[in-house]
Phi, psi and omega in degrees: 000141211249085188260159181282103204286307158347195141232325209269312172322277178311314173296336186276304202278332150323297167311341193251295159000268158329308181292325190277327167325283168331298185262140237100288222210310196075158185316282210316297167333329186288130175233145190285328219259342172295312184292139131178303167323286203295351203255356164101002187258170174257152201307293145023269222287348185275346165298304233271306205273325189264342205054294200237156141313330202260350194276335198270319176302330162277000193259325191268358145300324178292282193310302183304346218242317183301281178312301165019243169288018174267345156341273197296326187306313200284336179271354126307312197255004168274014156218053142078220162289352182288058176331281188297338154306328184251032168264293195327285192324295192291305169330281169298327180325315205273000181251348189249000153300305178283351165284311202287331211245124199274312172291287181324355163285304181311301183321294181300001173269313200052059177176128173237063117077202187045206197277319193249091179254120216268306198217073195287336212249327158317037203293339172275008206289319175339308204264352236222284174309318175311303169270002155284331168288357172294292200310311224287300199306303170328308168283293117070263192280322177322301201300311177245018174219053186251035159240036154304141150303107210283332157336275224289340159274331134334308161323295197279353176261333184296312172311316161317320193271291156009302207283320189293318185273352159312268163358328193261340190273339174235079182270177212214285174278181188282169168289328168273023196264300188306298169284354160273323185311321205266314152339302145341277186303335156306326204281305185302288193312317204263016161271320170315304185304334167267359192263350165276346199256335152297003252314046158316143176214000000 
């Protein structure tokens, strides 16, 4: 076998390996020697760079978690000053990702329910997006709200990112239905925050 010599390489095609193994099969399903296979490595080298399964598995949560939120960052600031368009844009972007894409609904859940559950053993991954898609939003709103009252925009990001994976693990209405409400309601929290930091009422 003609393995790919990088370390850096090998470690991306390992990991993309895996991920297509996973939707595909699902985790429970994955042997470290198939992703060995498909990525083009000797099993070896998939130990050598991961230790476990759970070593692989966390390197592949960390990348969808990573992709996320580089999501959001980029759908916030590709609409300027326009809060509610780039409350909208990223809201739906990010519910109609997690309707297609059955791991990323798993990552961001850290459950695909049943018998086959891609990362059970993962108890921070939850906790772990919420504050990074917070931080992104946090920075964000500095950028285009900035004599907003830094509580209550704390408040309105958290809530918002709270609200968006409540939605992806229990969704309810169709999505853009979904995503003008929390838009809306995005809109409502962070006008509050500035008529607090102005102290407008």
């Amino acid at each position: 076998m003609a393995e790919v010599r990088d370390g850096t390489r090998s470690r991306e095609a390992i990991v993309e390996a895996a991920r297509a193994l996973t939707i595909a099969s699902g985790w429970d399903g994955v042997r470290m020697g198939a992703v060995a296979r498909a990525a083009g490595v000797s099993r070896q080298t998939v130990y050598n760079e991961f230790g476990t399964k759970a070593g692989l598995a966390e390197a592949l949560a960390r990348r969808e978690i990573d992709r996320f939120v580089g999501d959001v960052r980029s759908l916030l600031h590709a609409h300027g000053d326009d809060v509610r368009a780039a409350a909208h844009a990223t809201i739906s972007h990010t519910l109609r990702q997690a309707a297609g894409d059955p791991l990323i609904k798993a990552v961001l859940t850290s459950t695909r329910g049943g018998s086959d559950e891609l990362l059970p053993y993962l108890t921070t991954r939850q906790e772990l997006v919420l504050t990074e898609a917070t931080d992104a939003l946090l920075e964000w709103a500095g950028r285009v709200l900035p004599g907003a009252d830094r509580a209550a925009v704390a408040f309105a990001t958290d809530s918002v990112v709270r609200l968006v994976i409540s939605h992806i693990v229990l969704p309810g209405a169709p999505v853009e239905q979904t995503a003008t409400a929390l838009a809306d309601l995005a809109v409502h929290l962070l006008v509050h925050a500035v008529t607090q930091g102005t102290g407008s009422y």
